[in-house]
C-alpha positions as CSV (number, residue, x, y, z in Angstrom):
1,X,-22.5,-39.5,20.3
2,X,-19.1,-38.7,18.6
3,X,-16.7,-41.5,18.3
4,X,-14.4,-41.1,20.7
5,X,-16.7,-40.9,23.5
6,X,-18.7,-43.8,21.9
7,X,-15.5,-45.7,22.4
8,X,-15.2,-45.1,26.3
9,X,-18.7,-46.1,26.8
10,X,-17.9,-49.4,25.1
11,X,-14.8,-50.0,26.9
12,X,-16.8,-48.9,30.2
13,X,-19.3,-51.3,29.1
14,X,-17.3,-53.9,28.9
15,X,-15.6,-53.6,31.7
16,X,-17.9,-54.4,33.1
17,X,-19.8,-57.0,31.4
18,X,-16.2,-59.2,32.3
19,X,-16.6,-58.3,35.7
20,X,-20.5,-59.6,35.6
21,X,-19.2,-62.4,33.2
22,X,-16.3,-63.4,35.9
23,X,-19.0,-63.8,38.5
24,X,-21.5,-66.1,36.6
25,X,-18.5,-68.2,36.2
26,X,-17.6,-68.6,39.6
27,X,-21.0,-69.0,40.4
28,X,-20.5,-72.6,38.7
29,X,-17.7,-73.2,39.8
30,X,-17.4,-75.8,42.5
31,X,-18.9,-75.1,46.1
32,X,-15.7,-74.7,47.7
33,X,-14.6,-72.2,46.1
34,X,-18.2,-69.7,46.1
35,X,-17.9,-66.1,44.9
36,X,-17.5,-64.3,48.7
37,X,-19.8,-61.4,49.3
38,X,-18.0,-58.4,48.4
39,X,-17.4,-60.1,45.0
40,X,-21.4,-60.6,44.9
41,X,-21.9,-57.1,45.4
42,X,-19.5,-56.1,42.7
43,X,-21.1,-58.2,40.7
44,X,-24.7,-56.8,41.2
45,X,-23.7,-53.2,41.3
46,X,-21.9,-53.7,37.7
47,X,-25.7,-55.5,36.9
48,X,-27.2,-52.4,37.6
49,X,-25.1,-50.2,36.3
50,X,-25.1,-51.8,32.5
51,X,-28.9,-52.0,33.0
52,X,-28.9,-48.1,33.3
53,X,-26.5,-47.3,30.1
54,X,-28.2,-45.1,28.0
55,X,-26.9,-46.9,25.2
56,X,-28.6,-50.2,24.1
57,X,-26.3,-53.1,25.3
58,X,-26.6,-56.9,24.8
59,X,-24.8,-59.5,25.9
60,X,-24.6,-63.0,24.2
61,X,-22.4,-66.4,24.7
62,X,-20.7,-68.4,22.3
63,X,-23.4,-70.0,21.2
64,X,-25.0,-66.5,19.8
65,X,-27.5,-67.0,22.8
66,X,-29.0,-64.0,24.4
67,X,-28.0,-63.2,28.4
68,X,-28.5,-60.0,28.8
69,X,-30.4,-56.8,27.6
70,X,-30.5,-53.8,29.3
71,X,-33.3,-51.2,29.1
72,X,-31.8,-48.9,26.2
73,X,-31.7,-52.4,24.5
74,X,-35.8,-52.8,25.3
75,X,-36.4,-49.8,24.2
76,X,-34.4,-50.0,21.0
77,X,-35.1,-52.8,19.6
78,X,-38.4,-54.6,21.8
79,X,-38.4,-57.1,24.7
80,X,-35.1,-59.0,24.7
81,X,-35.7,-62.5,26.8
82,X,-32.9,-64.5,28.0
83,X,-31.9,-67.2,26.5
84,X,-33.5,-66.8,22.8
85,X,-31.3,-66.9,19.9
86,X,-30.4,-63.7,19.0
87,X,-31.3,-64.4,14.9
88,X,-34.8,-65.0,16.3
89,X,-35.3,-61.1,18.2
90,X,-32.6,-59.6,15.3
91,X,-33.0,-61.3,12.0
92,X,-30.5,-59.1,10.3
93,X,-27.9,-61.4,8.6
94,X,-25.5,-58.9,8.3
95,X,-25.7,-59.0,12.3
96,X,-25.3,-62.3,12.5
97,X,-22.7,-62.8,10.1
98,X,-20.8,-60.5,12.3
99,X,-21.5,-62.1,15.4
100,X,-20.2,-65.2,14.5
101,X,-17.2,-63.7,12.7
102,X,-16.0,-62.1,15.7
103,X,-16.1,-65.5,17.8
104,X,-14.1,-66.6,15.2
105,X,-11.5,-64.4,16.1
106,X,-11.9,-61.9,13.1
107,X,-12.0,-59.1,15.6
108,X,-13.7,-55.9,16.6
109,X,-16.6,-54.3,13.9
110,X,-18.8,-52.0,13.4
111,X,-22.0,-53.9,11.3
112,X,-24.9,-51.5,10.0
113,X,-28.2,-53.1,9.8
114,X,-32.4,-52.3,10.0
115,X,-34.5,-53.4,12.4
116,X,-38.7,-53.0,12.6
117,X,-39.8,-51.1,15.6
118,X,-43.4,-50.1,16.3
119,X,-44.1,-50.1,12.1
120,X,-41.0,-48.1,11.8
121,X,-37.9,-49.1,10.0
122,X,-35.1,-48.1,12.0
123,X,-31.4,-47.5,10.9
124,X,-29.5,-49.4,13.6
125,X,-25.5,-49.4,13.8
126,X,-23.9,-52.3,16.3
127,X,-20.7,-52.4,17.8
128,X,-19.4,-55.7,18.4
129,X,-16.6,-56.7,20.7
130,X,-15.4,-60.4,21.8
131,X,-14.8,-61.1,25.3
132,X,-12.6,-64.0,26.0
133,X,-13.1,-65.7,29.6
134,X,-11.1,-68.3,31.6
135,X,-12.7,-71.4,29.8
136,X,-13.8,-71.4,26.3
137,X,-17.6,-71.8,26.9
138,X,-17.8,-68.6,28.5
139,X,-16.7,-66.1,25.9
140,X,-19.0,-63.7,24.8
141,X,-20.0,-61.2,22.8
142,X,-20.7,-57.6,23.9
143,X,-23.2,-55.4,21.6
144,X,-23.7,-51.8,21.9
145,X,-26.7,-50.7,18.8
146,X,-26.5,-47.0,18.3
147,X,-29.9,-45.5,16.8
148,X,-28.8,-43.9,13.4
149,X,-32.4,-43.4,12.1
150,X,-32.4,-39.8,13.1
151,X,-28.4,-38.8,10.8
152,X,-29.6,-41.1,8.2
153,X,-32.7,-39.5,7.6
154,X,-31.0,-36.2,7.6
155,X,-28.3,-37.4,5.1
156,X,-31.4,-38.3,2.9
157,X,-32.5,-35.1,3.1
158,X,-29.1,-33.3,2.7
159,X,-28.7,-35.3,-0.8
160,X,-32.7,-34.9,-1.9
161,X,-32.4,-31.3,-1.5
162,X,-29.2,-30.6,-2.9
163,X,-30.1,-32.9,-6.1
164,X,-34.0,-30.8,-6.1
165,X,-32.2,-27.7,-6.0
166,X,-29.6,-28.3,-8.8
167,X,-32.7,-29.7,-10.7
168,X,-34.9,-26.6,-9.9
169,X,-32.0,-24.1,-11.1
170,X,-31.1,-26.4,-14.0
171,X,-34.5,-26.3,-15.9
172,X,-34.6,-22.6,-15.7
173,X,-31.0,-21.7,-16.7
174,X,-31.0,-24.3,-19.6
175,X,-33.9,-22.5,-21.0
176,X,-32.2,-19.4,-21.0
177,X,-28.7,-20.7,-22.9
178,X,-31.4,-22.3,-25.5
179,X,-32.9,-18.8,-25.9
180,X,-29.8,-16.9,-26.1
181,X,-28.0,-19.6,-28.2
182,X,-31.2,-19.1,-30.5
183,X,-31.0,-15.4,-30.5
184,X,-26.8,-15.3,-31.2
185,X,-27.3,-18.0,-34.2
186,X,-30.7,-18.1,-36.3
187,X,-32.2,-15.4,-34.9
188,X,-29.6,-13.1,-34.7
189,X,-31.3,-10.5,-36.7
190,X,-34.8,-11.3,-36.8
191,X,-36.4,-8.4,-34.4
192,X,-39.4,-10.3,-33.8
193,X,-37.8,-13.6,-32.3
194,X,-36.3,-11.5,-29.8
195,X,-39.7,-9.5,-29.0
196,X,-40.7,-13.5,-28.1
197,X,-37.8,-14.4,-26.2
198,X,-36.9,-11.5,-24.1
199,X,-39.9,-12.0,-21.9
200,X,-39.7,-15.8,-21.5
201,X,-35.8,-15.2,-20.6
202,X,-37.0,-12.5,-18.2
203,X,-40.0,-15.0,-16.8
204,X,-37.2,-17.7,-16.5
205,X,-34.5,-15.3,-14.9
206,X,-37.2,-14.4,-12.3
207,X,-37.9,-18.0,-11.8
208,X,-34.5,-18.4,-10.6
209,X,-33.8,-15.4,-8.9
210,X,-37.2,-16.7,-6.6
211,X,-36.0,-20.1,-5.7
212,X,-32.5,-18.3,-5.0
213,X,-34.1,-15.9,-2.9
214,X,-36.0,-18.8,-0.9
215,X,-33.4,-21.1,-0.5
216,X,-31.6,-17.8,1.4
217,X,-34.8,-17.0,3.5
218,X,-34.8,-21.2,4.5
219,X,-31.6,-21.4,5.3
220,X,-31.5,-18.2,7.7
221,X,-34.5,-19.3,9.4
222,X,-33.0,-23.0,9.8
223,X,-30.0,-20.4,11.5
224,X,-31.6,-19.0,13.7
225,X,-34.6,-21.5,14.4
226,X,-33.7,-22.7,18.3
227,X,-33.8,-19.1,19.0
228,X,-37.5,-18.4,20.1
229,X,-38.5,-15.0,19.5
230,X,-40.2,-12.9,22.3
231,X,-41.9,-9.8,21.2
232,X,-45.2,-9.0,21.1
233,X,-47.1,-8.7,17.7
234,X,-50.6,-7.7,16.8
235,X,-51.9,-9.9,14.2
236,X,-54.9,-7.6,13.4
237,X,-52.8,-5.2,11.7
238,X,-50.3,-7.3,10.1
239,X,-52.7,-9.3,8.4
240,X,-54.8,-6.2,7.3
241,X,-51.5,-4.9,5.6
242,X,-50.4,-8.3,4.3
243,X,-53.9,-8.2,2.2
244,X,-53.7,-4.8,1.1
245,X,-49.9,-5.6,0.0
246,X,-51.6,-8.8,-1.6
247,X,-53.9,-7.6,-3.0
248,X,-53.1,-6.4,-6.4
249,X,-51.8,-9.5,-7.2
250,X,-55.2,-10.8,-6.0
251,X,-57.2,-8.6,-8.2
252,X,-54.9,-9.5,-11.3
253,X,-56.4,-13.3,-10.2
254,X,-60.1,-12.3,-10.0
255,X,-59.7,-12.8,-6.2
256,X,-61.3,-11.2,-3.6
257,X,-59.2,-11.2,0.1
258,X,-61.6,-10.9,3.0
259,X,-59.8,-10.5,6.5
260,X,-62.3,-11.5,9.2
261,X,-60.1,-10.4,12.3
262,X,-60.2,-7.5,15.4
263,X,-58.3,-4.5,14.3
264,X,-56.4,-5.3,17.9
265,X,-56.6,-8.2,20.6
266,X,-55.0,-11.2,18.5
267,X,-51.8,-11.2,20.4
268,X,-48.9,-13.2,19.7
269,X,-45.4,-13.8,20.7
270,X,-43.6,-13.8,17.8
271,X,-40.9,-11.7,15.3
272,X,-43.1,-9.2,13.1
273,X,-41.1,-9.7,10.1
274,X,-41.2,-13.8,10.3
275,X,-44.3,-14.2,11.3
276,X,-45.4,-11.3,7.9
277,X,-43.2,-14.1,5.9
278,X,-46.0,-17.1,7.2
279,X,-49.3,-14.8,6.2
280,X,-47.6,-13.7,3.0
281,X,-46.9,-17.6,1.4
282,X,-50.4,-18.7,3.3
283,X,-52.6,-16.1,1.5
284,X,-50.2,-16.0,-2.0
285,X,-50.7,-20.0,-2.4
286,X,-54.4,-19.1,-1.4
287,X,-53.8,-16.9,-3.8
288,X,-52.5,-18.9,-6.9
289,X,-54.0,-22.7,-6.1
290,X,-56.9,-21.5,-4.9
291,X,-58.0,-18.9,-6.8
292,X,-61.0,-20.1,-8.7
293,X,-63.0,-19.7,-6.0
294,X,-62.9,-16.1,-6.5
295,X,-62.7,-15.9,-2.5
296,X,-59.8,-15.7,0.0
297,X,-61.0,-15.7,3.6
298,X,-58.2,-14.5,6.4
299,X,-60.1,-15.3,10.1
300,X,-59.7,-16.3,13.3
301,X,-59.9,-20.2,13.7
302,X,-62.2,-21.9,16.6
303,X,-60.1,-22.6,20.0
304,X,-59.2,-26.1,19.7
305,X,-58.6,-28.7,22.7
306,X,-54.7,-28.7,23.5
307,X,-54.2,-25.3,22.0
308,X,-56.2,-22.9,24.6
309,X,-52.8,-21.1,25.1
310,X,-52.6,-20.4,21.3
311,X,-54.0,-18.0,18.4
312,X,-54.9,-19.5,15.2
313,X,-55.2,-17.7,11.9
314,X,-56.5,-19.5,9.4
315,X,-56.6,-18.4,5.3
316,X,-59.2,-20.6,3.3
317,X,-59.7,-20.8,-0.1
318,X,-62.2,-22.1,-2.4
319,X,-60.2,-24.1,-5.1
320,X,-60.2,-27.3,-5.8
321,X,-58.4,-28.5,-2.8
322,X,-56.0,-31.3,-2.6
323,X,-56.2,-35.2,-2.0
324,X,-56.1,-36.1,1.8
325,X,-53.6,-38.4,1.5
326,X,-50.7,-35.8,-0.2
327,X,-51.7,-32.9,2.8
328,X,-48.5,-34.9,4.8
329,X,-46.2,-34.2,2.2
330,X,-47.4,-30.0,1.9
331,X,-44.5,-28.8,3.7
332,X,-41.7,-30.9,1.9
333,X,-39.3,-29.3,0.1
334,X,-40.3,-28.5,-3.4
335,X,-43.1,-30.9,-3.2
336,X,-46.2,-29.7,-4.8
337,X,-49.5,-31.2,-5.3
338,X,-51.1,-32.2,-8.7
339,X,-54.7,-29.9,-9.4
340,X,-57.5,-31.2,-10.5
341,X,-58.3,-30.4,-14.2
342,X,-55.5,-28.1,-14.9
343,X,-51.8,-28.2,-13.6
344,X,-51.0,-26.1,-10.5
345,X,-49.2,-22.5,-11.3
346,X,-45.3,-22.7,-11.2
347,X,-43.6,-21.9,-7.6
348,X,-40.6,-23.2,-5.8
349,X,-42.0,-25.4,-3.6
350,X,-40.6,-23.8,-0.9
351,X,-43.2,-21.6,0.5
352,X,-44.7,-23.9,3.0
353,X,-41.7,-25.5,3.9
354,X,-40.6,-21.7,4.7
355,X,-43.9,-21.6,7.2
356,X,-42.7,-24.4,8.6
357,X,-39.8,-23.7,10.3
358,X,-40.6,-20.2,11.0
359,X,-43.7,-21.6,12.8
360,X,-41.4,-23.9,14.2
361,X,-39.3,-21.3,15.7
362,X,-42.4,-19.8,17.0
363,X,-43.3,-23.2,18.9
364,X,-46.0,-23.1,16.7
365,X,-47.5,-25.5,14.0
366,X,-49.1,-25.8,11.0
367,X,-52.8,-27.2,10.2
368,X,-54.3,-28.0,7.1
369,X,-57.8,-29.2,6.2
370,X,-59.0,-30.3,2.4
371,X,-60.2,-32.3,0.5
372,X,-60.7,-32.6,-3.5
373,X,-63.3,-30.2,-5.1
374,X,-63.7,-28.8,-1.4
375,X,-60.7,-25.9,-0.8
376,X,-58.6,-25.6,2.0
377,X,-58.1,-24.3,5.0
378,X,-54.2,-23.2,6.3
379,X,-54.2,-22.8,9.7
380,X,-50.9,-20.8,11.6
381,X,-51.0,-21.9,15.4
382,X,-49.5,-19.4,17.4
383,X,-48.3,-19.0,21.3
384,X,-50.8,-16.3,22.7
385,X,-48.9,-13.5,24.6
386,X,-48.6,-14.0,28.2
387,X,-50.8,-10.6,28.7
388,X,-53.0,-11.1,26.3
389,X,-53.6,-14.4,27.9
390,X,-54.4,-13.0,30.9
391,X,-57.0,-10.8,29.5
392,X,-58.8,-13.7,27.6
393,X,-58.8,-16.0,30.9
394,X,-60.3,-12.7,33.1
């Protein structure tokens, strides 16, 4: 929620905490006075109300006591009961220290803080406002707790991959000054230090030119990613021309590709071109990680439960596979998984990220299965055409 609007929710809130507040107090007043029916009903409707806020709002007296949580609040943060100490359900000190500052009279603040929910550290930001009363013992302090774990997670992410990119370019392109500054100085006329370097500056350009390619084909997908595509694609012929476009590379490997699939029937709704993209990096890392095996297999995967609506295709390999506990991390950004007894062939470390959100756009998934000394199994999930569905349920 933007700032501004934040603000009006607060004031909203309370407005009409004092008016809740106001009533509690009269209700303790003496019986001569008692708060009169339409001031009861006030009263309760302003109850209900703050109870329904969609943002998390506690209440708490001058003695940093809890009265009130509504069901944001529950949901935020756990059960809230009345009358704890709020250092007991929220033992942030920075909280705390900002409770009892504003009582004080230090004023409005904003007080950033973590919280454990459900085995989850969660980013929390509270707003907290004093609310003086009639008598001293009833002042209070509103809270409203904004969830920030979602922005702060994407800030994280914003900063890893701009410092994994500059890292990824920078290794590269440093090898190429060293090469050139080599080739202008020392080697300058020695024919045969340029017949060694030429190729490794060309390998290194290319390196580059890869991840700057990638990062492109990411960041247009991201684009256009709550856009989901509605044609109708064939997967039997895509794949079969994705392995004969692969498969020169494959032979260069000592890899065979075997495509297990109908020429026709494995419909999908999908963008041809995207959906290419996903088979291409699934049977190229197949391909490159997995080729000691000798054998790339491109089939149909069983129907699973949950997913009778959808087409998987899955590309297993052979190769060494990968630990169980790194398969999470498979789709990061330029995350790549250690091999076992040799190192893994250079790449980006984009690829499956790429399959990612393109499956993602697809209201699709991913799937993986391995295991060390085992191979694995990539699997694209894929919404079945709305025809094609009809045909496999007749």
């Amino acid at each position: 929620m933007s700032s501004p609007y934040l603000w009006i929710v607060i004031a909203f809130a309370c407005g009409l905490a004092a008016g809740w507040l106001a009533y509690r107090a009269a209700n303790r007043q003496s019986a001569a006075r008692p708060p009169g029916a339409r001031e009861a009903a006030e009263a309760h409707d302003g109850l209900e109300l703050l109870r329904e806020l969609p943002l998390a709002l506690v209440l708490l007296d001058r003695q940093t006591t809890l009265r009130f949580a509504n069901a944001a609040a529950d949901a935020l943060i756990g059960p809230v009961p009345e009358g704890a100490p709020l250092a007991s359900v929220l033992r942030a000190r920075a909280l705390n220290e900002g409770v009892n500052a504003v009582l004080a009279g230090g004023g409005d603040r904003d007080v950033a803080f973590t919280h454990m929910r459900a085995r989850e550290q969660r980013e929390l930001l509270a707003h907290l406002r004093r609310m003086p009363a009639r008598r001293q013992s009833d002042t209070a302090v509103v809270i409203v707790i904004e969830d920030r774990t979602g922005p702060a997670r994407i800030e994280r992410m914003r900063r890893d991959f701009v410092a994994n990119a500059s890292h990824e370019l920078k290794t590269p392109l440093a090898a190429i000054m060293g090469f050139l500054e080599t080739l202008q100085g020392p080697a300058r006329d020695d024919p045969q230090a340029a017949d060694r370097f030429l190729p490794l500056m060309s390998a290194q350009a290319d390196r580059m030119n890869r991840l700057i390619e990638d990062l492109m084909a990411l960041n247009r997908i991201e684009l256009s990613e709550h856009i989901r595509p509605g044609d109708r694609v064939d997967l039997g012929p895509l794949l079969h021309e994705t392995a004969t476009a692969l498969a020169p590379l494959a032979e260069a490997a000592g890899v065979k590709i075997e495509v297990d699939l109908p020429g026709n029937g494995a419909v999908v709704t999908g963008e041809r071109a995207q959906l290419g993209q996903v088979f291409v990096n699934l049977i190229d890392n197949a391909i490159k990680y997995g080729g000691s095996g000798g054998i790339v297999r491109v089939h149909l995967a069983p129907d699973e439960p949950g997913r009778s609506r959808m087409v998987g295709v899955s590309v297993t390999d052979r190769g060494p596979g990968v630990a169980r506990e790194t398969i999470p991390r498979l789709t990061e950004r330029f995350y790549r998984a250690g091999g076992v007894g040799a190192e893994w062939p250079s790449g980006t470390g984009l690829g499956l990220s790429i399959v990612k959100h393109i499956l993602n756009r697809h209201r699709g998934d991913l799937s993986i299965r391995s295991e060390l000394g085992a191979g694995a199994t990539f699997t694209a999930w894929l919404p079945r055409a709305p025809e094609a569905e009809l045909r496999a349920g007749s």
